[in-house]
N, C-alpha and C positions, 0 to 999 in steps of 0.2 A: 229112727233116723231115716230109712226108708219112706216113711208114712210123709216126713217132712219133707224130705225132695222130692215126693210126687204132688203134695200141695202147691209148691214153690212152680213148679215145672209146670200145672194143672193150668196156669191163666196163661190164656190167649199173648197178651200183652209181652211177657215176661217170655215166653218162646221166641217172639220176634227176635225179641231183644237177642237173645240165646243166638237164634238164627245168621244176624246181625255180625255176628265176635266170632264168628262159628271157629272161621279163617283168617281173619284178620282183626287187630285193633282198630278202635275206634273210639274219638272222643266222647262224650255225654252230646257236645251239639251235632254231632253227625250221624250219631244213632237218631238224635231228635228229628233230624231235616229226613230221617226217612221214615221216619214216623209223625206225617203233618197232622194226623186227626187229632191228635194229642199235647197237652202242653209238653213245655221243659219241665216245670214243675212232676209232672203224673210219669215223665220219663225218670227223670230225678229217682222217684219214689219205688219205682221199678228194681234200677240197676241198686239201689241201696237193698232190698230183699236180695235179691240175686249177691252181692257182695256179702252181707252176712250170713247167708246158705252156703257161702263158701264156694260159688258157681261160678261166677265170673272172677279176674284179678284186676285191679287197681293200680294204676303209677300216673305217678303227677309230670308233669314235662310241662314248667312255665306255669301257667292258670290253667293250663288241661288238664282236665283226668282224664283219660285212657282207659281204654276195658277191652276185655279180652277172657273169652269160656277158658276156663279148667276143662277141661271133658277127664280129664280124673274122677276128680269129686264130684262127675255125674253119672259113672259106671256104667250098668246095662243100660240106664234110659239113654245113655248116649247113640246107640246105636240106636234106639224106638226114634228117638229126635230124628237122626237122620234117614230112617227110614220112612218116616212121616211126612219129612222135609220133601223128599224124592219123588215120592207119590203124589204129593202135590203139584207138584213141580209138573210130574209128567201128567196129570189131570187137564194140568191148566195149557199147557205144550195141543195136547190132543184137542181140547177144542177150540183152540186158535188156529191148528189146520183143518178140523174140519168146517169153522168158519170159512176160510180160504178158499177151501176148495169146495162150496156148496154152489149148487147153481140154480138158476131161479129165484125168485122172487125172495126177501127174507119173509121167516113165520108170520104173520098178521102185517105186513106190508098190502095197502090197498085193499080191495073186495073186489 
């Protein structure tokens, strides 16, 4: 069981997604619209792995599906997720101020 929710959890894709539901519901088109590199169709095909891993939950409202993480049924990697999450986060934070705050010329700007 282990072995299969770190397969399931292993793609790129499927994390966002995760990422996504982390804290809030979200339909299939609104996960989509913030995932534009990819069709609906390949999101589609995502959130159905994640819904039979038993990782994300499902309800219908109208023609919506709705999703939203279990972080149950993802135990300790729930906390690796988010400590993953954070680190990035604060990677991407760091060199957008030291962008900011650099002075002179950019790297390979001019000769």
């Amino acid at each position: 069981m282990a072995q299969d929710l770190l397969s399931v959890v292993a793609s790129p894709r499927r994390r966002e997604i995760l990422r996504l539901v982390w804290t809030e519901e979200l339909t299939a088109g609104a996960i989509h619209s913030a995932m534009p590199d990819v069709t609906f169709g390949a999101v589609s095909l995502q959130l159905k792995v994640l819904l039979t891993a038993g990782l994300v939950t499902r309800r219908v409202h109208g023609t919506s599906r709705i999703y939203q993480v279990d972080r149950r049924s993802l135990g300790p990697v729930a906390s690796m997720l988010q400590t993953m999450w954070s680190d990035a986060l604060h990677h991407l934070k760091l060199r957008a101020e030291l962008k900011e705050s650099r002075r002179g010329p950019a790297p390979g700007a001019g000769a």
